[in-house]
PDB file of N, CA, C and O in Angstrom:
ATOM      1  N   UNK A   1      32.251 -15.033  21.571  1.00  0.00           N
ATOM      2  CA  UNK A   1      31.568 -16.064  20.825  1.00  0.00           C
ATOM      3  C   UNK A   1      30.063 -15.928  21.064  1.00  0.00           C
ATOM      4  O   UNK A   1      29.802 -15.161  21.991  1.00  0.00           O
ATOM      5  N   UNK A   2      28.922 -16.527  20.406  1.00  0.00           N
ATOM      6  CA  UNK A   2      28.006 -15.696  20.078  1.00  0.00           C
ATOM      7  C   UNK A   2      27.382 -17.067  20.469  1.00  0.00           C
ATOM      8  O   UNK A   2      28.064 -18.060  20.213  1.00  0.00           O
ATOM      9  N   UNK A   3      26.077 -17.256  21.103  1.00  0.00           N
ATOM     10  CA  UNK A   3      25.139 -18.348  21.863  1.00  0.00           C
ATOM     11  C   UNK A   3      24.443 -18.737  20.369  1.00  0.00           C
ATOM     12  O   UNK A   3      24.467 -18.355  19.199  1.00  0.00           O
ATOM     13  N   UNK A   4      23.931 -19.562  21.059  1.00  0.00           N
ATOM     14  CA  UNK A   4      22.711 -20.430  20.349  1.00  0.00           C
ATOM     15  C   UNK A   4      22.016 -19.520  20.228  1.00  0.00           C
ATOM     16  O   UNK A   4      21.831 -19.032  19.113  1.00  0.00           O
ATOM     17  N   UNK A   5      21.440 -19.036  21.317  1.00  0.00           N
ATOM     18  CA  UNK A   5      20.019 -18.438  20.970  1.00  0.00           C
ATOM     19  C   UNK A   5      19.980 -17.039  20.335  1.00  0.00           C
ATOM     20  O   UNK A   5      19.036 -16.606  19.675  1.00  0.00           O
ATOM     21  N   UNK A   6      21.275 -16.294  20.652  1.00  0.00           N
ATOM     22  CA  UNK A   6      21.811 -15.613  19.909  1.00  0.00           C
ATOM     23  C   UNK A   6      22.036 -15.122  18.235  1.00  0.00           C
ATOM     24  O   UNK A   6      21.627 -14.225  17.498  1.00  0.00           O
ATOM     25  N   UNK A   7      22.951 -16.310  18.152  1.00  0.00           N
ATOM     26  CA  UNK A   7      22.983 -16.243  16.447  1.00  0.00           C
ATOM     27  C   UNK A   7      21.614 -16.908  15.927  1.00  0.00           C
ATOM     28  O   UNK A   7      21.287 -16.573  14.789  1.00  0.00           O
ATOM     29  N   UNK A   8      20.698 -17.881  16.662  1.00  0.00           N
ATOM     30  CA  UNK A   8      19.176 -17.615  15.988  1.00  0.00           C
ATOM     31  C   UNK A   8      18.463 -16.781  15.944  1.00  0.00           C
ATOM     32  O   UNK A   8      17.608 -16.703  15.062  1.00  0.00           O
ATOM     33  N   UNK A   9      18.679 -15.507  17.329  1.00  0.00           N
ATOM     34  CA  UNK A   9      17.947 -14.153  17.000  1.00  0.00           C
ATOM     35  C   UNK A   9      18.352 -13.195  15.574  1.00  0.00           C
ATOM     36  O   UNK A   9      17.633 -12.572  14.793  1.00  0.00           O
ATOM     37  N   UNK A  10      20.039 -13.426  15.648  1.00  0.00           N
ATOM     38  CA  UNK A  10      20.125 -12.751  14.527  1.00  0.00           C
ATOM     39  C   UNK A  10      20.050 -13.470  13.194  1.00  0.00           C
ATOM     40  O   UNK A  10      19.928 -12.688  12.252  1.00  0.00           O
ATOM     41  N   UNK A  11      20.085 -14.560  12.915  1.00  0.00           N
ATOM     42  CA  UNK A  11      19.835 -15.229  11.529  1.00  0.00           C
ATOM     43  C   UNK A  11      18.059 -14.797  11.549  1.00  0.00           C
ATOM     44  O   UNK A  11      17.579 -14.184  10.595  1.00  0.00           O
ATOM     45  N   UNK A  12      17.296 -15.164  12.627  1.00  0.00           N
ATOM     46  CA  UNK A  12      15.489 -14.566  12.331  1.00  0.00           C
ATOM     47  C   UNK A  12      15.377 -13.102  11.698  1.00  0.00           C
ATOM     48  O   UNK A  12      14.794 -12.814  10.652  1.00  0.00           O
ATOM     49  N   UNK A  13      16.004 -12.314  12.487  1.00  0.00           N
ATOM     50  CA  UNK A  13      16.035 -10.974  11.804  1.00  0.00           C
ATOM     51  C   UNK A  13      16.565 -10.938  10.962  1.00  0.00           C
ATOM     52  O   UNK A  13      15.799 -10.303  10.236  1.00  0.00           O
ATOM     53  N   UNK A  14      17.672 -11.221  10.211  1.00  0.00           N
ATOM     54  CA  UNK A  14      18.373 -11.329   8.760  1.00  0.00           C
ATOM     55  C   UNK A  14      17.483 -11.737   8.199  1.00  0.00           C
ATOM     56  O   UNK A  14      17.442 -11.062   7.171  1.00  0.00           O
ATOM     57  N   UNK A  15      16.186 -12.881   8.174  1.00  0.00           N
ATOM     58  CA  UNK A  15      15.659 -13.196   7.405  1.00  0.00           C
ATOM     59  C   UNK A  15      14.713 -12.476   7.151  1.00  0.00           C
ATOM     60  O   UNK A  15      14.554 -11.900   6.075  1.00  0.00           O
ATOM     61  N   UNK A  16      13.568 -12.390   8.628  1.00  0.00           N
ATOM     62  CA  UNK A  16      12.889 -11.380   8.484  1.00  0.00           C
ATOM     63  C   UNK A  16      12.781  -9.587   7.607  1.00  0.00           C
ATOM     64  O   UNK A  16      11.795  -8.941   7.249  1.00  0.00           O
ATOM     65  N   UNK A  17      14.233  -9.291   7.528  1.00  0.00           N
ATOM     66  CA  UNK A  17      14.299  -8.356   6.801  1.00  0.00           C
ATOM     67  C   UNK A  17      14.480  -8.395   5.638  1.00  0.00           C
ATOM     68  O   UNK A  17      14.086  -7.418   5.000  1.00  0.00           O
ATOM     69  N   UNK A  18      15.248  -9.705   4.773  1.00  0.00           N
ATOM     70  CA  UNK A  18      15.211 -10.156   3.628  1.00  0.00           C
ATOM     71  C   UNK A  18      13.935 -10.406   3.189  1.00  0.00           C
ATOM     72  O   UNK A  18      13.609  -9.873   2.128  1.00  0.00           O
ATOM     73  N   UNK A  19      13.138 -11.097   3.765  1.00  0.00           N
ATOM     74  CA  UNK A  19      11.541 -11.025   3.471  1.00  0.00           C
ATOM     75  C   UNK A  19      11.099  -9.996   3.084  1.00  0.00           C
ATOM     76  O   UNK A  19      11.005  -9.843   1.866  1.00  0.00           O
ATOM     77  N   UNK A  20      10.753  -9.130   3.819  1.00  0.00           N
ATOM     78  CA  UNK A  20      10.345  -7.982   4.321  1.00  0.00           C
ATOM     79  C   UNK A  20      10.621  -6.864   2.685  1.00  0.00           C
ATOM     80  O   UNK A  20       9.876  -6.505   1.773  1.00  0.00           O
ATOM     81  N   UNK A  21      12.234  -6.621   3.052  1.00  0.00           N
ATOM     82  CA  UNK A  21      12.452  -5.899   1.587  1.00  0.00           C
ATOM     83  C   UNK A  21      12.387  -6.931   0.025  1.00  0.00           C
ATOM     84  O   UNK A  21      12.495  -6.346  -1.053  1.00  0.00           O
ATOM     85  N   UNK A  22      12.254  -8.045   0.054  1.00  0.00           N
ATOM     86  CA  UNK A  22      12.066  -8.939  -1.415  1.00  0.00           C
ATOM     87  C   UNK A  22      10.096  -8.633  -1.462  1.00  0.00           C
ATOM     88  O   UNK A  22       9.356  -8.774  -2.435  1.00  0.00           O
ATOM     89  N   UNK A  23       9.731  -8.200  -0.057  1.00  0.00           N
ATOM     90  CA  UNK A  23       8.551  -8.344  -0.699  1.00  0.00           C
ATOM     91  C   UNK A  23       7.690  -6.291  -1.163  1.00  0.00           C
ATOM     92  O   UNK A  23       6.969  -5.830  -2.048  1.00  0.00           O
ATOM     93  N   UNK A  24       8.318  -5.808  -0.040  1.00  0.00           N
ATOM     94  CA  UNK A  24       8.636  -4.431  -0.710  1.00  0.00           C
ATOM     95  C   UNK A  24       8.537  -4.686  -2.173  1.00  0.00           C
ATOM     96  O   UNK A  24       7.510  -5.050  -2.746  1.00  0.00           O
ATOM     97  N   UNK A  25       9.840  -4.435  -2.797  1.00  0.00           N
ATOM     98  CA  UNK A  25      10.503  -4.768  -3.592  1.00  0.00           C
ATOM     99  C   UNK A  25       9.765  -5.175  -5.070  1.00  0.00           C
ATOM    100  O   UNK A  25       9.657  -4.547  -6.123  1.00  0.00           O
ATOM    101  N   UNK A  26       9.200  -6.854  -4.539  1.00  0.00           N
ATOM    102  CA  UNK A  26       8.116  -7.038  -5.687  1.00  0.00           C
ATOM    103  C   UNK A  26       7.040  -6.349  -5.889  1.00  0.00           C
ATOM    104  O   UNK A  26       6.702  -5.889  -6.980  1.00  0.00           O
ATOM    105  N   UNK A  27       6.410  -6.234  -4.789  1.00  0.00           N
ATOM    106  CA  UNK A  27       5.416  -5.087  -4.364  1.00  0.00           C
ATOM    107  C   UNK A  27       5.221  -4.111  -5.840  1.00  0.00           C
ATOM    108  O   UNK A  27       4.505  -4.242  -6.833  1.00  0.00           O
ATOM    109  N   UNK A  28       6.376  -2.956  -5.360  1.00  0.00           N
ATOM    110  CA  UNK A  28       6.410  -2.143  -6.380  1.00  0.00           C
ATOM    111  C   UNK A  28       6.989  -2.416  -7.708  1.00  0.00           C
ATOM    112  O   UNK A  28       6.616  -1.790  -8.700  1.00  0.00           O
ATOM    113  N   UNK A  29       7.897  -3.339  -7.752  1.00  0.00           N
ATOM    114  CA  UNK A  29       7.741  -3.952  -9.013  1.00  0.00           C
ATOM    115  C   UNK A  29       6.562  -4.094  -9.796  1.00  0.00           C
ATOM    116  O   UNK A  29       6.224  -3.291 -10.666  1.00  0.00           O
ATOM    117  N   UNK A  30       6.004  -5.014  -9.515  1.00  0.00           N
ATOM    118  CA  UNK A  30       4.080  -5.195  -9.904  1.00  0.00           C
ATOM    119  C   UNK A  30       3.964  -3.618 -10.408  1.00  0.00           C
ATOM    120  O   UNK A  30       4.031  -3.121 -11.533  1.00  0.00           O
ATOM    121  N   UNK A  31       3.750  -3.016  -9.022  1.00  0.00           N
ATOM    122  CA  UNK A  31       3.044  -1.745  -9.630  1.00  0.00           C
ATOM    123  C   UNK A  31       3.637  -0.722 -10.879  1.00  0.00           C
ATOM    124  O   UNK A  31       2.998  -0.163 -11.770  1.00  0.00           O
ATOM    125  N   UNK A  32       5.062  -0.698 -10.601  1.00  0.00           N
ATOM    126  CA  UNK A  32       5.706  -0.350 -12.180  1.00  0.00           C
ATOM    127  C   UNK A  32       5.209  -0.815 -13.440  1.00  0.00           C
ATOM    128  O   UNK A  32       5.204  -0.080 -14.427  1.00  0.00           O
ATOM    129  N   UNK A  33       4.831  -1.883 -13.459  1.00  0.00           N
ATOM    130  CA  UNK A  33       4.913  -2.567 -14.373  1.00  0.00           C
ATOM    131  C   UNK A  33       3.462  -2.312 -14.942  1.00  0.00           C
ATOM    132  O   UNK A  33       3.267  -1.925 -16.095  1.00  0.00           O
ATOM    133  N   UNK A  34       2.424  -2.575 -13.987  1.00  0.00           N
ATOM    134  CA  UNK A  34       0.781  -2.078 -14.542  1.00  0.00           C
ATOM    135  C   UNK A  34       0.750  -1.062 -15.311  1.00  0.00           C
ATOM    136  O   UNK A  34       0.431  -0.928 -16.492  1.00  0.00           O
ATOM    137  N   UNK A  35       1.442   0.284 -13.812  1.00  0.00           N
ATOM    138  CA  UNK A  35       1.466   1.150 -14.296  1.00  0.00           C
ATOM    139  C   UNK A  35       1.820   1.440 -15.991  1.00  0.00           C
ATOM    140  O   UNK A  35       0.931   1.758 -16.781  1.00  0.00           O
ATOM    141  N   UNK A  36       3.467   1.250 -16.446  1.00  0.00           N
ATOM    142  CA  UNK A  36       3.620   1.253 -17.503  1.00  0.00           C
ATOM    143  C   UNK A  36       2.979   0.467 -18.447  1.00  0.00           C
ATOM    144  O   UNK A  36       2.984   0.942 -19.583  1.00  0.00           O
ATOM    145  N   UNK A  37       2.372  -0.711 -18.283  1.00  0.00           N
ATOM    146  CA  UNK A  37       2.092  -1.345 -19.345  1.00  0.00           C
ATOM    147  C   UNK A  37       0.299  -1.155 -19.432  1.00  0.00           C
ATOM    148  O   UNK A  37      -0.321  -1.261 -20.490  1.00  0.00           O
ATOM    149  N   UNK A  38      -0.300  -0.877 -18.181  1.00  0.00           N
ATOM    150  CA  UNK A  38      -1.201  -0.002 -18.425  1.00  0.00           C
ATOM    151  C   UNK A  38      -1.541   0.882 -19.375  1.00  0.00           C
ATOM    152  O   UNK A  38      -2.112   0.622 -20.434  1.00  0.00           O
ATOM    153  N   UNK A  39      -1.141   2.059 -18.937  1.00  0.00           N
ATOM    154  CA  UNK A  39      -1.051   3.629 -20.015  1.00  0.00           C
ATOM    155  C   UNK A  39      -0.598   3.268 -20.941  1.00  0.00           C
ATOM    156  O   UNK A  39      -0.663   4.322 -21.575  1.00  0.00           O
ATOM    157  N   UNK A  40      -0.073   2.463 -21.717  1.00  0.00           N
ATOM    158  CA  UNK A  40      -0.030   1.897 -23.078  1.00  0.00           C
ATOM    159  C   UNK A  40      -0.833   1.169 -23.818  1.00  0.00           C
ATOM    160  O   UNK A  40      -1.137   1.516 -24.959  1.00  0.00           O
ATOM    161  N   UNK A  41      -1.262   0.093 -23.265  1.00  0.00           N
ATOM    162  CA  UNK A  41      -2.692  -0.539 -23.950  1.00  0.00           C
ATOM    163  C   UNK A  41      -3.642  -0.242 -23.393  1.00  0.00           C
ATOM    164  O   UNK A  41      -4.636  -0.963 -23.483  1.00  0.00           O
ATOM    165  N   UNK A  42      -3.655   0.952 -22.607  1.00  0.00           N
ATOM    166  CA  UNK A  42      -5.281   1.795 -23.388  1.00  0.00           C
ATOM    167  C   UNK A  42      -5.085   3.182 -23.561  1.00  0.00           C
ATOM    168  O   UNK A  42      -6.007   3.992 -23.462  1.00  0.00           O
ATOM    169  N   UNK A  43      -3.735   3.532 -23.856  1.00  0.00           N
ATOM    170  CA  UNK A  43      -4.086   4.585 -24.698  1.00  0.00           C
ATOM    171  C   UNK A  43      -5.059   5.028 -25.608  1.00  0.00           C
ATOM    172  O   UNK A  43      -5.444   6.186 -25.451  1.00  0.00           O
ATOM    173  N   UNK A  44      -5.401   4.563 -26.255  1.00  0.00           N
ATOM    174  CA  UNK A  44      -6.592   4.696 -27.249  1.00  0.00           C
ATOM    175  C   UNK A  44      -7.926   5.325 -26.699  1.00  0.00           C
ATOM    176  O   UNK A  44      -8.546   6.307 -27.107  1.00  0.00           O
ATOM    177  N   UNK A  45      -8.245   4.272 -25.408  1.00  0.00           N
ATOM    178  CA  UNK A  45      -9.193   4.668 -24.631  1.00  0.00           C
ATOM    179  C   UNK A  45      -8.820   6.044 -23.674  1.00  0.00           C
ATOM    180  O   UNK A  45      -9.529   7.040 -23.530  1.00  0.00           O
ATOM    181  N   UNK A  46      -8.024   5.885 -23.314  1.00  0.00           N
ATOM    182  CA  UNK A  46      -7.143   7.261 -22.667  1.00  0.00           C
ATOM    183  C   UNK A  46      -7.328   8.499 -23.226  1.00  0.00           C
ATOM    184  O   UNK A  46      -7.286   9.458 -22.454  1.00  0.00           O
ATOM    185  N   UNK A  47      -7.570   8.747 -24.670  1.00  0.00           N
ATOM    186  CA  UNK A  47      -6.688   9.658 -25.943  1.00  0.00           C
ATOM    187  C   UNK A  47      -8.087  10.284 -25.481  1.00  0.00           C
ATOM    188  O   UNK A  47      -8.019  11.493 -25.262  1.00  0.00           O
ATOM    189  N   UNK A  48      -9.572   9.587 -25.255  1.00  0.00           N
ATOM    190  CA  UNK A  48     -10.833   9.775 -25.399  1.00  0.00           C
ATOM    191  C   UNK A  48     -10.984  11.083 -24.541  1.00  0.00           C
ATOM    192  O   UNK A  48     -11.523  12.111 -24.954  1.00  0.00           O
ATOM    193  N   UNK A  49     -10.402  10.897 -23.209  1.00  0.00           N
ATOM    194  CA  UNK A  49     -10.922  11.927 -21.905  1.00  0.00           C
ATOM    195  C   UNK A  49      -9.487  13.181 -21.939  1.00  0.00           C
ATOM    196  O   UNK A  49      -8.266  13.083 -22.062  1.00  0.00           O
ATOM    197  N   UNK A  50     -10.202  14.015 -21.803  1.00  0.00           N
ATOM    198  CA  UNK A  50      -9.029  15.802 -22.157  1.00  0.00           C
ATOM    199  C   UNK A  50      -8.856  15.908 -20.245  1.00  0.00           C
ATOM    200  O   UNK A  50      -9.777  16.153 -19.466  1.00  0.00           O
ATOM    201  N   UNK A  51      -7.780  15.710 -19.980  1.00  0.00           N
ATOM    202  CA  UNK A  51      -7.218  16.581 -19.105  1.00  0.00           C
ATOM    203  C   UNK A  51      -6.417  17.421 -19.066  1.00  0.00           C
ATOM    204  O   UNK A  51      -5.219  17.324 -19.333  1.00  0.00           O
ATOM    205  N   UNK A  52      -7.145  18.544 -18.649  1.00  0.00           N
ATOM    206  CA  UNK A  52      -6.225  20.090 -18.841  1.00  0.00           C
ATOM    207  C   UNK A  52      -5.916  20.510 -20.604  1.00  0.00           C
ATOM    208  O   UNK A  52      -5.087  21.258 -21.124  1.00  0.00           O
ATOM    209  N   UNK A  53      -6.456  20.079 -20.885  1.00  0.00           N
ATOM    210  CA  UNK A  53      -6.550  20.364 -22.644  1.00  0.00           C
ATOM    211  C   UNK A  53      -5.791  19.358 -23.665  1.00  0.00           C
ATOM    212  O   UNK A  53      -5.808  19.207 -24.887  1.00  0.00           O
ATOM    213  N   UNK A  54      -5.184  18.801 -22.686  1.00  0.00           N
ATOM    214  CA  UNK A  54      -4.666  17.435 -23.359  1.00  0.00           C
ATOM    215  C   UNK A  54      -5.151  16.098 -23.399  1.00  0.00           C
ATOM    216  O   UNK A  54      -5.706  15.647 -22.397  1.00  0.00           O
ATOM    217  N   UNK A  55      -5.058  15.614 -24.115  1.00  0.00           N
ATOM    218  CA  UNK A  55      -5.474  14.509 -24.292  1.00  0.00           C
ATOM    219  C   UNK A  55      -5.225  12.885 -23.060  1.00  0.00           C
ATOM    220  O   UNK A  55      -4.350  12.159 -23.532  1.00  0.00           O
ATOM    221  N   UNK A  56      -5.653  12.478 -22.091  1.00  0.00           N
ATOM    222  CA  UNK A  56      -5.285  11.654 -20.794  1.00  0.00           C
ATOM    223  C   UNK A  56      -4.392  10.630 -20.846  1.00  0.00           C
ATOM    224  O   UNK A  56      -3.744  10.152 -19.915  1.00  0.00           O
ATOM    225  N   UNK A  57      -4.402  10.235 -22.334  1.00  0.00           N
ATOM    226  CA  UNK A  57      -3.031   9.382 -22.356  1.00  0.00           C
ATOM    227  C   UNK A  57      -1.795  10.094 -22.837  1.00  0.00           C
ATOM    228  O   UNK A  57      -0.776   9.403 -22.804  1.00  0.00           O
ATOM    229  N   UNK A  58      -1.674  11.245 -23.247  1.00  0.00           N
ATOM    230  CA  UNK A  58      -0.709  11.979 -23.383  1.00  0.00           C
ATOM    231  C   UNK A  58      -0.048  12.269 -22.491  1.00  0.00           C
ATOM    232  O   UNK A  58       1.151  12.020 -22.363  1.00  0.00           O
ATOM    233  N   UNK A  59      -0.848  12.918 -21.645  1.00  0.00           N
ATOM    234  CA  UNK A  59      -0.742  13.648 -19.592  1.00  0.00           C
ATOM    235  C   UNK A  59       0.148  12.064 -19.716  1.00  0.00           C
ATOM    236  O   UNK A  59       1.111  11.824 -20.445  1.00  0.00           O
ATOM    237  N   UNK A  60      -0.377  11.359 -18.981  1.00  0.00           N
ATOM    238  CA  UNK A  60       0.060  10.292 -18.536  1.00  0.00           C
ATOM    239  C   UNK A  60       1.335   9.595 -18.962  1.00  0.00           C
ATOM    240  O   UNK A  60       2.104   9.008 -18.202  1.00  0.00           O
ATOM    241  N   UNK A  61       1.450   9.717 -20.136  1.00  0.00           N
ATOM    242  CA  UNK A  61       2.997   9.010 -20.802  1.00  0.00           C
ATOM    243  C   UNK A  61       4.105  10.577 -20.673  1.00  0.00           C
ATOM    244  O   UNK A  61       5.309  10.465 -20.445  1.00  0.00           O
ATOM    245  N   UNK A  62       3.551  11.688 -20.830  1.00  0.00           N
ATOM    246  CA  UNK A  62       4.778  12.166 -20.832  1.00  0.00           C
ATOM    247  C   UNK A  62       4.764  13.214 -19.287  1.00  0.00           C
ATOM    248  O   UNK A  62       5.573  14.139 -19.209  1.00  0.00           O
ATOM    249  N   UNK A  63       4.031  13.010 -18.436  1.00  0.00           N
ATOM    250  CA  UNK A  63       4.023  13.491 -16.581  1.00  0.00           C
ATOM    251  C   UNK A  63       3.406  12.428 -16.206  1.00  0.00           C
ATOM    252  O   UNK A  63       4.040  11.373 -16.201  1.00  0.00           O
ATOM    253  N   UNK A  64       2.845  12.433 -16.041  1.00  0.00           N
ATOM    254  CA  UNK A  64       1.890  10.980 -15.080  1.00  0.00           C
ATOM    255  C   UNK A  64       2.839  10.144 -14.424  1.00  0.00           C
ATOM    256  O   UNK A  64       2.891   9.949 -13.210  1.00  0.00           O
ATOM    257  N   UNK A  65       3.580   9.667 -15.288  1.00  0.00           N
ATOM    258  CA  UNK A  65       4.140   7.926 -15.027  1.00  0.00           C
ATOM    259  C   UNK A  65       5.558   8.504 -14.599  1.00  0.00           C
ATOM    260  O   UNK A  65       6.342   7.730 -14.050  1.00  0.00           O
ATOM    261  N   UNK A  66       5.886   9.674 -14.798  1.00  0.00           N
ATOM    262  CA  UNK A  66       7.328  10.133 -14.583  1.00  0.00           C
ATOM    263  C   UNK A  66       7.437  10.595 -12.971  1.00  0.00           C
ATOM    264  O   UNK A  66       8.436  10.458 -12.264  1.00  0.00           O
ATOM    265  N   UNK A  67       5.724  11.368 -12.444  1.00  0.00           N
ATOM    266  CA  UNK A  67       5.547  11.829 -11.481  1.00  0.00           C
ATOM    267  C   UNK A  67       5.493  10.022 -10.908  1.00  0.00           C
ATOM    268  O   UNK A  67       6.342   9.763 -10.055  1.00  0.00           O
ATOM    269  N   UNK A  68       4.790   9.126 -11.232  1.00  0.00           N
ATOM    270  CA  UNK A  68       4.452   7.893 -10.162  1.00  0.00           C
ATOM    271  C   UNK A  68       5.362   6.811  -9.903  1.00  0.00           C
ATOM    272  O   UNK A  68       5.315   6.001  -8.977  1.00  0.00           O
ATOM    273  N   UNK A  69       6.662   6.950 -11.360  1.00  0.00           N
ATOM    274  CA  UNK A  69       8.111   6.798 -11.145  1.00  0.00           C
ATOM    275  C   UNK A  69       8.926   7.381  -9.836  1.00  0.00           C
ATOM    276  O   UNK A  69       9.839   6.800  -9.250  1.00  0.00           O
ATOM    277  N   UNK A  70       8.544   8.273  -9.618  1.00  0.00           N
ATOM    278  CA  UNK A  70       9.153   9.214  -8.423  1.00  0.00           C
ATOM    279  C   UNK A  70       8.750   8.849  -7.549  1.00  0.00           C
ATOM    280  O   UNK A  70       9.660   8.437  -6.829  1.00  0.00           O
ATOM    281  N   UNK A  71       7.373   8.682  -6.916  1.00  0.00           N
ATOM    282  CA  UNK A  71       6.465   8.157  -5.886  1.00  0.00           C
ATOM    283  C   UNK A  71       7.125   6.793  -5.309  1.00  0.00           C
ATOM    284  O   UNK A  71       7.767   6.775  -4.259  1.00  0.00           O
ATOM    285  N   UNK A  72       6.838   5.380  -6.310  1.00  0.00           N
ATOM    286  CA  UNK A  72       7.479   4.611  -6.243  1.00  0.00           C
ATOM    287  C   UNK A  72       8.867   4.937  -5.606  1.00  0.00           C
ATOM    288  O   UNK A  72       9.239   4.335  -4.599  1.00  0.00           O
ATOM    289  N   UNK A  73       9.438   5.656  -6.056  1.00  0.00           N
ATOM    290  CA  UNK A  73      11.006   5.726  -5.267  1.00  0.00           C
ATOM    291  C   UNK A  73      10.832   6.288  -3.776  1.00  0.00           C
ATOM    292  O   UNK A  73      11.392   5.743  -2.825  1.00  0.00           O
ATOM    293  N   UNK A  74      10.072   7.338  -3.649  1.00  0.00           N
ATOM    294  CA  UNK A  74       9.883   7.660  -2.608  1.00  0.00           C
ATOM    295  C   UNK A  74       9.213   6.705  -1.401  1.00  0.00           C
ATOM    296  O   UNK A  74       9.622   6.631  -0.242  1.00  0.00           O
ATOM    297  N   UNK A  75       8.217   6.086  -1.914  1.00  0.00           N
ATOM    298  CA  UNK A  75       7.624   5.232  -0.999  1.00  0.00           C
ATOM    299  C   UNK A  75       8.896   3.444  -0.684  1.00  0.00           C
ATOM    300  O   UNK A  75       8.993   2.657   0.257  1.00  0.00           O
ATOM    301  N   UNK A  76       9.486   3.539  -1.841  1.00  0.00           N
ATOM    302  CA  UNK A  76      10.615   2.413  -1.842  1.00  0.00           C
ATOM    303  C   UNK A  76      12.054   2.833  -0.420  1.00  0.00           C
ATOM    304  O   UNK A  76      12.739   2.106   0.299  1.00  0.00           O
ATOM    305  N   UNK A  77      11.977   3.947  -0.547  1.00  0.00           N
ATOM    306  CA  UNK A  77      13.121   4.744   0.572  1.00  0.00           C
ATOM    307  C   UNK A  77      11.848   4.656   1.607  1.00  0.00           C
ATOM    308  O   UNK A  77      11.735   3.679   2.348  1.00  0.00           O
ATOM    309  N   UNK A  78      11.115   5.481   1.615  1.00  0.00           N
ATOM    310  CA  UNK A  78      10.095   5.525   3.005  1.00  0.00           C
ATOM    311  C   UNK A  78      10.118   3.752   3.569  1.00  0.00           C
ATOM    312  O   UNK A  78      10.256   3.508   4.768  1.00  0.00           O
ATOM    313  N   UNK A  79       9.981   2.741   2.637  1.00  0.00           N
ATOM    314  CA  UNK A  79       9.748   2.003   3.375  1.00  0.00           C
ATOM    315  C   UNK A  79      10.941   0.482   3.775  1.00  0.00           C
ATOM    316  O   UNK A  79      10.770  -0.533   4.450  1.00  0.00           O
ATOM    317  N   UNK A  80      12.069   0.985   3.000  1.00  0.00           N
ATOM    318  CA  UNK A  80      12.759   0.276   3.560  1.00  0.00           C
ATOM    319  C   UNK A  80      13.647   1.102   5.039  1.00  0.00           C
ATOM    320  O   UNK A  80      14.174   0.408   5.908  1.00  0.00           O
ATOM    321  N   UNK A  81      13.663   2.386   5.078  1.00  0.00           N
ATOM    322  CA  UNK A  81      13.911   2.720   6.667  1.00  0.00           C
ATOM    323  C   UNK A  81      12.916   2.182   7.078  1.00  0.00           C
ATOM    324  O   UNK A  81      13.334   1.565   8.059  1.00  0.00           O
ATOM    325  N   UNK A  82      11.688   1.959   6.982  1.00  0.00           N
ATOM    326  CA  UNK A  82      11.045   1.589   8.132  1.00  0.00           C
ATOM    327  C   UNK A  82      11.026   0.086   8.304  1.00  0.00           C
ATOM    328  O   UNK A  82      10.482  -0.389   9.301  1.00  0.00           O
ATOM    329  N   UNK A  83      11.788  -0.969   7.064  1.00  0.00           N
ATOM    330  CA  UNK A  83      11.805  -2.131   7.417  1.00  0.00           C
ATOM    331  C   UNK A  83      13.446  -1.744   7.890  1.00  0.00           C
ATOM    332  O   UNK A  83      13.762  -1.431   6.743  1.00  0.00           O
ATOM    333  N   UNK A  84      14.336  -1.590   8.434  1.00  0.00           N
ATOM    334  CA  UNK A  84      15.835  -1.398   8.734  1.00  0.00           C
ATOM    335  C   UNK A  84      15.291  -0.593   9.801  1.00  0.00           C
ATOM    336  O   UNK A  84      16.131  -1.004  10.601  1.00  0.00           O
ATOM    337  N   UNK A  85      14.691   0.100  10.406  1.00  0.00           N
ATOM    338  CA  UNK A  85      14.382   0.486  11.469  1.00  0.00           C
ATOM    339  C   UNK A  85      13.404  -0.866  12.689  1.00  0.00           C
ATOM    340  O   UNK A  85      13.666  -1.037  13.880  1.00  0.00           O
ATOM    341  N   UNK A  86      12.692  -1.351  12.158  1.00  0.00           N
ATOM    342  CA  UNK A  86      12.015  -2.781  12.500  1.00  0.00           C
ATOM    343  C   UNK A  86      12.344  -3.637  12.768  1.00  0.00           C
ATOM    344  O   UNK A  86      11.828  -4.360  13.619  1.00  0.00           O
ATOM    345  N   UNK A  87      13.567  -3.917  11.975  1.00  0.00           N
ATOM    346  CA  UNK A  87      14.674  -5.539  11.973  1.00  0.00           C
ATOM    347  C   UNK A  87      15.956  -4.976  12.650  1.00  0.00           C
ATOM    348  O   UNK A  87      16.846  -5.826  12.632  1.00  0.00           O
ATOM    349  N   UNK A  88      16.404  -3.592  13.355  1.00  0.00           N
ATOM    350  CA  UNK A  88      17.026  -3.278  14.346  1.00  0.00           C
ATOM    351  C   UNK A  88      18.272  -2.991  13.551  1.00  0.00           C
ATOM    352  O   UNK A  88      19.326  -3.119  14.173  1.00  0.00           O
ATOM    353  N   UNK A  89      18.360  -2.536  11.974  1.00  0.00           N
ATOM    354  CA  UNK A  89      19.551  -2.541  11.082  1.00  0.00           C
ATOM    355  C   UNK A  89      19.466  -0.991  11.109  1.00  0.00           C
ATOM    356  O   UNK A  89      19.517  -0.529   9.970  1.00  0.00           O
ATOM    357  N   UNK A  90      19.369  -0.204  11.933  1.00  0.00           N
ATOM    358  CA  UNK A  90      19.311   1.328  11.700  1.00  0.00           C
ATOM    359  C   UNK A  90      20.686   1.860  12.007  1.00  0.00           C
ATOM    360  O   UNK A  90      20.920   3.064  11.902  1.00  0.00           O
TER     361      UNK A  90
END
């Protein structure tokens, strides 16, 4: 059977890590979301500057956002081991 002070250490850390990844979580949410809705309303302004012979909102809608899609995932794994490594869920 499990103490007082016990099951409050572990309900703090349950929470703490629920925090922790909801705020991850929104975090990069947000940034998905700029991102994509970004490079869309200003394309126009984008279309203006040539990278690599293409046009910068082009780059961007068809590599850009696919490469920072990936990132996002990567940094989403990078950082929930390190919140599950923190809150002792490893």
């Amino acid at each position: 059977m499990m103490s007082a002070d016990s099951h409050h250490a572990t309900l703090s850390a349950k929470t703490r890590y629920w925090r922790r990844t909801k705020a991850l979580t929104v975090l990069l949410l947000i940034l998905w979301a700029l991102l994509s809705f970004g490079t869309l309303f200003y394309a126009r302004e984008l279309a203006a500057i040539d990278f690599f012979g293409w046009s910068l909102s082009f780059y961007m809608l068809a590599q850009g956002l696919t490469l920072s899609f990936v990132l996002i995932l990567a940094v989403y794994s990078a950082g929930m081991r390190w919140i599950a490594h923190r809150c002792g869920k490893d």
